[in-house]
C-alpha positions in Angstrom: 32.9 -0.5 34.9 31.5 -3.6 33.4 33.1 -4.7 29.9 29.2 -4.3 28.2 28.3 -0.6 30.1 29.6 1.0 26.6 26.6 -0.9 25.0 23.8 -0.9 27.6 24.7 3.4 26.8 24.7 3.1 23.3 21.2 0.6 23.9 19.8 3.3 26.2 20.7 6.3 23.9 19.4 4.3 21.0 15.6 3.3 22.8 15.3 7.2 24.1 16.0 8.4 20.5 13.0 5.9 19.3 11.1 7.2 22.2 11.6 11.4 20.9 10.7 10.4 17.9 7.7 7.9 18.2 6.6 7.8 21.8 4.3 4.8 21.2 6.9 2.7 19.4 7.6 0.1 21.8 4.2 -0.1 23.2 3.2 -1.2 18.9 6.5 -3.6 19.0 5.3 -5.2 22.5 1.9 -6.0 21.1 2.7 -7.9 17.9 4.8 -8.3 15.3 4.2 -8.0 11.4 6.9 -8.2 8.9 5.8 -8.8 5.3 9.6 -10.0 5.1 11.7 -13.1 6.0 15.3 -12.5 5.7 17.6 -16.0 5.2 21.2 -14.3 5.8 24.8 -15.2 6.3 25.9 -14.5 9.7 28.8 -12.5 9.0 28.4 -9.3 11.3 29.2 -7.1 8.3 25.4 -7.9 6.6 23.2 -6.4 9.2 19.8 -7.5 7.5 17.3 -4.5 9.0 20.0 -1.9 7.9 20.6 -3.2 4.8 17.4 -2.5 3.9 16.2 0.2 6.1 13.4 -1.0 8.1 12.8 -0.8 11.6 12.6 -3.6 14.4 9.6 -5.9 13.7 9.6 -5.3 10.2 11.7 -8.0 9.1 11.9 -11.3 9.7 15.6 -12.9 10.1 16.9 -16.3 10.5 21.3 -16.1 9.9 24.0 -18.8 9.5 27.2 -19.6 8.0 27.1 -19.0 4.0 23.4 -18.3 4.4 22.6 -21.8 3.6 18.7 -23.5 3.9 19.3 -27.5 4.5 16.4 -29.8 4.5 17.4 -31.0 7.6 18.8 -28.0 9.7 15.4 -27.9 12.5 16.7 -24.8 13.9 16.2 -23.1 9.8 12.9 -24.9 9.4 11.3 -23.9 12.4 12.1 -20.1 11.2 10.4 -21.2 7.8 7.4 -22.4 9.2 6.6 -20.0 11.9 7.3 -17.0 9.5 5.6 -18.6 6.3 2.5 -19.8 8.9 2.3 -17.6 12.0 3.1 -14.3 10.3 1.7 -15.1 7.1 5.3 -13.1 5.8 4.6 -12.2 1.5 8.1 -12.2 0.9 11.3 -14.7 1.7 14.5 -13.0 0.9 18.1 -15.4 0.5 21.1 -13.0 0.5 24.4 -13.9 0.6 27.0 -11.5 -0.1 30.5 -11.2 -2.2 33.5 -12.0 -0.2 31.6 -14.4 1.8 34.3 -16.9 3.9 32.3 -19.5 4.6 31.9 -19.8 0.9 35.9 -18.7 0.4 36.9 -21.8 2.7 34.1 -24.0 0.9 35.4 -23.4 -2.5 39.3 -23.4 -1.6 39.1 -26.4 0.7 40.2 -24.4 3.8 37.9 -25.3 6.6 38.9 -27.0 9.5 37.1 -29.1 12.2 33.2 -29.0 12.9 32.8 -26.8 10.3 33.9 -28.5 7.4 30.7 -30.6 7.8 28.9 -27.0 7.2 31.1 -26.1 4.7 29.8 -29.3 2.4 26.6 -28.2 1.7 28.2 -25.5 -0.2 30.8 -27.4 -1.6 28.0 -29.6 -3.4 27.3 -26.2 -5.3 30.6 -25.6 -5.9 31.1 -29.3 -7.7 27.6 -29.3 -9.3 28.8 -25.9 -11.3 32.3 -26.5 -11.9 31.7 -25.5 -15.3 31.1 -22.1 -15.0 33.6 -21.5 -11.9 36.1 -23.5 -14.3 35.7 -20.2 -16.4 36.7 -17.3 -14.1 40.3 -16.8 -13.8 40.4 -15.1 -10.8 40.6 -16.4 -6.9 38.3 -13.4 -5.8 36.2 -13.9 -8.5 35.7 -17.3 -8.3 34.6 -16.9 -4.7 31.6 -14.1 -5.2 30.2 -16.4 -8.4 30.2 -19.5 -6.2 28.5 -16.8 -3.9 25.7 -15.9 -6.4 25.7 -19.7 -7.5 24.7 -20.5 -4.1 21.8 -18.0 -3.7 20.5 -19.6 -6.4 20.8 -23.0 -5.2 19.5 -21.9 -1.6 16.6 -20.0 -2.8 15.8 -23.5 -5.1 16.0 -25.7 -1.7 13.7 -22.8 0.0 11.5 -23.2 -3.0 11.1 -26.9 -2.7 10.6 -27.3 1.4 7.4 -28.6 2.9 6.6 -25.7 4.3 6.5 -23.7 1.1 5.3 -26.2 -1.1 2.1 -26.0 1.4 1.7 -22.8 1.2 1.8 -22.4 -2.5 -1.1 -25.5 -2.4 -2.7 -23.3 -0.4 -3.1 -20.6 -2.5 -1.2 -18.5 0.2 0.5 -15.4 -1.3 4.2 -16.0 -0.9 7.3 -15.2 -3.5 11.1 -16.2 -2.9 13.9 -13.9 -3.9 17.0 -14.2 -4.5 19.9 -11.1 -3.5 23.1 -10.7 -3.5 24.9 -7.7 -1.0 27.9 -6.1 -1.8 29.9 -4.9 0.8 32.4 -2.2 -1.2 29.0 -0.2 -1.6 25.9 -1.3 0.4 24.2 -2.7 -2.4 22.0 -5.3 -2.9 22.5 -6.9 -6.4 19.0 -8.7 -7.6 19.9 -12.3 -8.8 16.9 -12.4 -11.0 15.1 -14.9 -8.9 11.5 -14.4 -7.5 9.6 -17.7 -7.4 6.0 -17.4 -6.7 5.2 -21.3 -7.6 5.9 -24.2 -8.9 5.5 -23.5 -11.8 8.1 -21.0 -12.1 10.5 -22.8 -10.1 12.6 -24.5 -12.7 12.6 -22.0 -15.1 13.8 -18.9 -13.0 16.6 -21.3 -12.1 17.5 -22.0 -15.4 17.7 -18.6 -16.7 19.6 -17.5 -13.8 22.3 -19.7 -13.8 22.5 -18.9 -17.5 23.0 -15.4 -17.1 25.4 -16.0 -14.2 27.5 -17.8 -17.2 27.3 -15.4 -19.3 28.2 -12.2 -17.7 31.0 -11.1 -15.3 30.8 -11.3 -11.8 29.1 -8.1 -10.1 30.2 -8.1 -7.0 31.3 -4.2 -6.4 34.7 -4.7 -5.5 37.1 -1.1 -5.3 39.9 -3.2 -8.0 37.1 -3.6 -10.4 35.3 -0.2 -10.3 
């Protein structure tokens, strides 16, 4: 028995249930694909993006890496961007990050190691730029899921400000930028208060949400802090 067969059986037993259900599924999800949503996630295998939010294959959009971050100059993000934002014509662009995120653990506590420690930076270039307010909260955990929310914020801002966005705002193409923030101790999704539909909302949002994020305790849904 190969060391896979117990997933090609759950993959088989997973398409024949599609198949009862909605016989023409696959022939729809051949043809084209659709999704009103792109979904800019963190790799981690415990944030599985169509789940999350309950749609089915095709629906959504995904592009996933380390601390979910967008870098001006990471081709392999950017192609995602444009191909969603100008193939699909997608409405929505979703950053989620999630509390108890390690790439953003070992970012903030100076614990990575080897390549990727040059990943780690970008978010570490959040972390110094909002010392202030991570200077407040006392504890480790804590500290971790703000820097988490701090960097939604600063990811959605460098989606916000791409090329392939700013094009098609001039455009007049419909196309708004969220930021979210998933909670693993409940399934939640906690709404960061950020949905950018132009430029001229950009700076704003940002502002307000990085206030409130200094205002208020972190709400990251954690079983000590129920």
């Amino acid at each position: 028995m190969g060391q896979l067969d117990r997933l090609l059986e759950k993959n088989q037993a997973w398409a024949a249930g599609i198949k009862a259900e909605d016989p023409k599924f696959f022939d729809r999800l051949s043809s084209q694909q659709a999704p009103e949503y792109l979904w800019i996630g963190c790799a981690d295998s415990r944030v599985p993006a169509n789940q999350i939010v309950d749609l089915m294959p095709g629906e959504l959009f995904v592009h996933r890496n380390v601390a979910n971050v967008v870098v001006h100059t990471d081709f392999n993000c950017l192609s995602v961007l444009q191909f969603a934002v100008e193939v699909l014509k997608v409405k929505h662009i979703m950053v989620v990050g999630h509390y108890g995120c390690g790439g953003v653990r070992a970012a903030l506590l100076n614990e990575g190691s080897g390549l990727i420690t040059n990943w780690l930076r970008h978010i570490q270039d959040v972390r110094d730029l909002h010392q202030p307010i991570l200077d407040k909260v006392t504890d480790v955990q804590d500290r971790v899921d703000r820097l988490c929310e701090l960097n939604v914020v600063e990811q959605v801002d460098h989606v916000t400000q791409n090329s392939i966005v700013q094009d098609a705002w001039k455009r007049g193409q419909p196309l708004t930028v969220h930021g979210f923030v998933y909670a693993l101790h409940d399934g939640v999704l906690r709404d960061m208060g950020l949905s950018i539909s132009g430029n001229d909302e950009r700076e704003s949002v940002k502002s307000r949400a990085i206030e409130e994020l200094a205002a208020r305790p972190v709400r990251s849904g954690r079983k000590d802090k129920a």
